[in-house]
N, C-alpha and C positions, 0 to 999 in steps of 0.2 A: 515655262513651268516644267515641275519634275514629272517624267513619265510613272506609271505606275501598272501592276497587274487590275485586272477588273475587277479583282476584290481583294486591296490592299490592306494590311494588315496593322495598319496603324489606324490608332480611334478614331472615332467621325471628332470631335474637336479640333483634328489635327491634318486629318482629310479628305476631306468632300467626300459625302454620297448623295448628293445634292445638287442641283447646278440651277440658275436665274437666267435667263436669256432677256435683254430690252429690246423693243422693238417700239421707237418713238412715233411714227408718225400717227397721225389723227387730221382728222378730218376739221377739229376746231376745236381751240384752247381753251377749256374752261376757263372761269377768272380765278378761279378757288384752287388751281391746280398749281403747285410747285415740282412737279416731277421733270424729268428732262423729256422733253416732247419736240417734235418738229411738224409744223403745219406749213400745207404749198410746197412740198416737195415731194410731192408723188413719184416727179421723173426720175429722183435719185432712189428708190426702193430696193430696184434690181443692184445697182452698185452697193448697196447697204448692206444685203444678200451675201455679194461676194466676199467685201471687206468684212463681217460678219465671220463667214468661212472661213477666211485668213487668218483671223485674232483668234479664233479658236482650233484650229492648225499648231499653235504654238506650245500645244498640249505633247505632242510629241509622236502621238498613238493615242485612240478614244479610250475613254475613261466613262467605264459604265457607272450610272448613277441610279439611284432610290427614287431619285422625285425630280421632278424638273416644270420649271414653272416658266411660260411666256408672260410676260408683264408688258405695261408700257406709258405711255401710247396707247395705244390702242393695237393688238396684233391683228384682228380680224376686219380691218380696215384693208388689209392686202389683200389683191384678186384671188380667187381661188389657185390660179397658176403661181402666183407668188408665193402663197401656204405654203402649195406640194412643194416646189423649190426649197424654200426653208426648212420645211419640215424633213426633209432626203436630209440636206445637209446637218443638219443639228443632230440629227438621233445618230448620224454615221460618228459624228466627237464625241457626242453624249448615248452612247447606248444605254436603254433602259432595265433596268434588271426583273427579273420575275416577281410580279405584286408589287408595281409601280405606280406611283401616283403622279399622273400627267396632269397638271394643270394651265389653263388659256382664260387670259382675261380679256372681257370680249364686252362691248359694246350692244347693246339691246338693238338701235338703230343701223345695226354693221354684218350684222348677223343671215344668213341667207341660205337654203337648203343646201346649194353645193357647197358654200364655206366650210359647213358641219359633217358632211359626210366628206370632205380632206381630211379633216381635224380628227375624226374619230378613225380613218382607213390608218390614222399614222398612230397609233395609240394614245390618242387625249384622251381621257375616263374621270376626267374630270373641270366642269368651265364654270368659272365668277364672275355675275352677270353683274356692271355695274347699272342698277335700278336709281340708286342715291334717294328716291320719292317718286311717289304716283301722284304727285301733287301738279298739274301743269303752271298754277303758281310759282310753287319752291322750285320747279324743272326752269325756269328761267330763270329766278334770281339765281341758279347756282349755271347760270348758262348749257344747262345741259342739250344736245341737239339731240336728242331722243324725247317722241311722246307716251303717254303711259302704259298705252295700250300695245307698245313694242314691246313689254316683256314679259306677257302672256305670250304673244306669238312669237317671242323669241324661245320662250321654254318650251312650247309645242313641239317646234323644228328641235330642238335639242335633245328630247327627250326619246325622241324617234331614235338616238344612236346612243348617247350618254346619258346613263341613270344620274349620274352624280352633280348636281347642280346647287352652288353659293350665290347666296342674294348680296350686295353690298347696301346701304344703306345710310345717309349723312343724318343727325340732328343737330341742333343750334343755328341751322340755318335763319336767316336775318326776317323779320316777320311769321315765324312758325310758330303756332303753337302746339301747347303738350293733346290737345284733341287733333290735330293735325298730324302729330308723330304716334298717337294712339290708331291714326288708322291707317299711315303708313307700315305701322307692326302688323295690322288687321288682312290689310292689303297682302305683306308680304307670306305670310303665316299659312293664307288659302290659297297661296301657289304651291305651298306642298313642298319646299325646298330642301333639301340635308343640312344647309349650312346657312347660317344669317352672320353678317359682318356690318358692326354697326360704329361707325364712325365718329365724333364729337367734330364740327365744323372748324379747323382754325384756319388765321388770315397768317399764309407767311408772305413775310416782308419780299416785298417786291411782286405779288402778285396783285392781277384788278380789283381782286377782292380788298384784298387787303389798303391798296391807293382811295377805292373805295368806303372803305373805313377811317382812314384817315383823312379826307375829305369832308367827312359827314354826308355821304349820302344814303350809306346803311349804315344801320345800327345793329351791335352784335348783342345775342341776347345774356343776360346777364346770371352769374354761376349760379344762382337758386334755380330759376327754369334748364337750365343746362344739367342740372342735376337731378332735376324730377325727373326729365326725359330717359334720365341712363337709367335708375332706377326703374321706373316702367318699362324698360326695355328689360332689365334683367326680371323682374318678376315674370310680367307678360309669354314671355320665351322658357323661363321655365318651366310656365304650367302647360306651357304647349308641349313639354319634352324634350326642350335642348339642355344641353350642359351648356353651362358657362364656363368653357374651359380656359380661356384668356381674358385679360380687361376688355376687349373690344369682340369675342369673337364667339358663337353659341353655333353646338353641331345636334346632329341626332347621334344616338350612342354611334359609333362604329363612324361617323362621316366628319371628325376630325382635321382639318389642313395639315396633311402630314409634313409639307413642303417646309409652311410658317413656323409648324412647332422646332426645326431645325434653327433657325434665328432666335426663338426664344430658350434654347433650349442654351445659345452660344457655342453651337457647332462649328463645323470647315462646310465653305460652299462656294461654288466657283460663280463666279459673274462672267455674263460676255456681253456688248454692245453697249452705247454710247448712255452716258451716265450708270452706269452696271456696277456696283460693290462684288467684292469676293474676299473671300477670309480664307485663307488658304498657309496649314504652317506656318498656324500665329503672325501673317503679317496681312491687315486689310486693307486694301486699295479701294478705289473708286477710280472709274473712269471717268473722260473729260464730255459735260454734258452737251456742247456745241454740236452740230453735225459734219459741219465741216471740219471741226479741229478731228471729232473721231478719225476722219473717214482719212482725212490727211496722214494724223498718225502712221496708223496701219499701213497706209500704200508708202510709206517714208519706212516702215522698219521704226518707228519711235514708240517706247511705250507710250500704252493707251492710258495710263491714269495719270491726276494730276494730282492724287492723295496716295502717299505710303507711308504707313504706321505699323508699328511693331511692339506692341505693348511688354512694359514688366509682370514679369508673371502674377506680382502682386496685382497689377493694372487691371490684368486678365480676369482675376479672381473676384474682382469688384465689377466690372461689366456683367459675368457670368450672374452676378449676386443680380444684378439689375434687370437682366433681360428673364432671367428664369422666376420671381417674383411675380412677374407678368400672368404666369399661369394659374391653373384652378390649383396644380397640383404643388405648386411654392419649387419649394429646395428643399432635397432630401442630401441631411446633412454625409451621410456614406457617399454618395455618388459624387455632391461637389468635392468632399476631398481625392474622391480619383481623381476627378477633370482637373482641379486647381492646383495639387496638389499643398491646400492649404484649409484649416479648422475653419467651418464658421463662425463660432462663437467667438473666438480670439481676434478673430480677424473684423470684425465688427462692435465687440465689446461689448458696451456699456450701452451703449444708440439700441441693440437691439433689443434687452428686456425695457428700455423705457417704452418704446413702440408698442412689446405686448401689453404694457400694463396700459395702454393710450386705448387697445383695444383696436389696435389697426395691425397687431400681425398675430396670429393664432402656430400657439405650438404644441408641436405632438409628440417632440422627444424624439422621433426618428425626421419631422420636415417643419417648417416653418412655410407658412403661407397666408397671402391678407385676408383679414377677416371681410364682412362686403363693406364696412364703413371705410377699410383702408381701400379697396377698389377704386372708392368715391374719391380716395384723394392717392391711389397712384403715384402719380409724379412726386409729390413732396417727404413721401413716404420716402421711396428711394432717395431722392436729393438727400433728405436727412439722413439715410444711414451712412452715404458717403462722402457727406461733411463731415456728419462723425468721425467716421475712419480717416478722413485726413488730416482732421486737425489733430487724433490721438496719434496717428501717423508722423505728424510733426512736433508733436510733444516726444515721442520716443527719440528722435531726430536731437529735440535740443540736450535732454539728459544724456547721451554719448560725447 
């Protein structure tokens, strides 16, 4: 990668202020999980560590960032010696900049005074606890190895160092119901959290859940109960005071994921480690999500990804239309034309006043944003504004 000063003067669409760090292992696979995860391989942690350092060495010179998030896996699954290790090496590529947002997603059952006081000596200020339910029911059909009562005591320990603390949260899980996810909100609401993150349960292909499903021996719940739940989630949370500042994600004013709003916003952010994305001058890769292909890579000198795309700026301009949609705050049509450098009305047509009049996008002349019925149907919303534009895309295509 291109080296760069610590505070380069080209846009964040175009260059990280930002950086993803994965750290796969876990202690045990959920069935529900499709992320790239390794389990039973504790012995290779320390070699992860290094090869880790290596792939991010290739920087050239550290590259200070705004926000920098551990992901995984599970990061807080490593001994506390393995933290500080990592954590030395990451912030020496990734230096943090002043009024940064450190985030570590951390496991409720993984979680342990000394882990916490690493995590905060190194400037983490801020950790996302996955809870998923305080159900010991639901905590099994979603195979979770954590019990409930681990994330009260896990926020106790945390709290002692880091104010800033996100709840995660699944519904649609298989046998739940809407009194069930009414006091999972109940539950989560009197820990007092900054941040709720509320997930809609899907089966992807290839996971237990999902073989599970295909099998028939669970049953997924069906889009009417799936949708009372989102909705209760979003009233519920606002009368507590959060914003619903994404489809999935409610803050208290000021406690925002500054990290995430960089992905919905269609920013530049660097990835490192084994299935890891980065968007870096318009070209996004993904890394290769095996452990051993990673680790291989790297000590071979091969790159680490096994996806490279490089969109047409038009391409750009409609991902940008999708991910930023996403937010409470839409698209503000002056700024997409900086980033894209392309109108949105033209560039969408005809698809987008039918939407407003559907009553699923709301316009204000300076932003366009979904009203809460289009919320309810996200995904199709966007699919259709960028069918639209393809097929008017290929009509223009045949009149030339």
């Amino acid at each position: 990668m291109e080296a760069t000063s610590s505070h380069d003067s080209r846009p964040p669409w175009r260059w990280p202020r930002a950086a993803y760090v994965h750290i796969p292992f876990c202690a045990f696979h959920c069935g529900y999980c499709d992320f790239a995860v390794s389990v039973g391989q504790d012995q290779r942690i320390d070699e992860y560590i290094d090869v880790l350092t290596h792939e991010m060495s290739a920087l050239g010179q550290p590259q200070s960032v705004q926000t920098l998030f551990f992901g995984g896996g599970t990061p807080t699954y490593l001994s506390p010696l393995q933290l500080e290790s990592l954590l030395e090496r990451v912030l020496h590529w990734l230096p943090l900049r002043s009024g940064h947002e450190f985030s570590v997603e951390a496991n409720p059952g993984t979680l342990d005074a000394d882990k916490i006081a690493v995590l905060a000596r190194h400037r983490v200020n801020r950790v996302s606890l996955g809870a998923q339910s305080f159900s010991p029911k639901l905590l099994r059909v979603l195979e979770r190895d954590h019990q409930p009562a681990d994330v009260p005591r896990a926020l106790d320990q945390i709290r002692k160092h880091i104010a800033n603390v996100s709840l995660d949260l699944i519904f649609g899980v298989p046998g739940q119901t809407l009194a069930d996810w009414e006091a999972d909100l109940e539950k989560a609401l009197a820990l007092e959290p900054c941040h709720i993150a509320t997930y809609g349960l899907t089966y992807e292909k290839g996971t237990r859940l999902w073989k599970q499903q295909q099998g028939g021996q669970v049953q997924s719940l069906d889009e009417d109960q799936e949708l009372a739940m989102y909705t209760r989630a979003i009233d519920r949370l606002a009368a507590a005071g959060f914003e619903h500042y994404e489809i999935s994600n409610f803050a208290r004013p000021g406690f925002r994921c500054r990290h995430n709003q960089v992905y919905w916003a269609n920013e530049a952010y660097f990835g490192f480690g084994m299935g890891a994305a980065r968007y870096v001058e318009g070209v996004r890769q993904t890394n290769v999500r095996d452990l051993g292909g990673y680790l291989r890579r790297v000590r071979e000198g091969r790159p680490t990804y096994f996806q490279s795309e490089e969109l047409s700026p038009r391409d750009r301009a409609l991902e940008t239309v999708a991910t930023q949609l996403r937010r409470a705050d839409g698209i503000d049509r002056l700024a997409f034309r900086t980033q894209t450098s392309f109108d949105l009305d033209p560039l969408l047509g005809k698809a987008l006043g039918q939407l407003i009049d559907l009553d699923l996008i709301a316009d204000s002349g300076a932003c366009v944003r979904l009203t809460r019925k289009g919320k309810c149907l996200a995904d199709s919303v966007v699919a259709s504004l960028l069918a639209a534009e393809s097929t008017a895309e290929s009509a223009e295509g045949a009149e030339l």
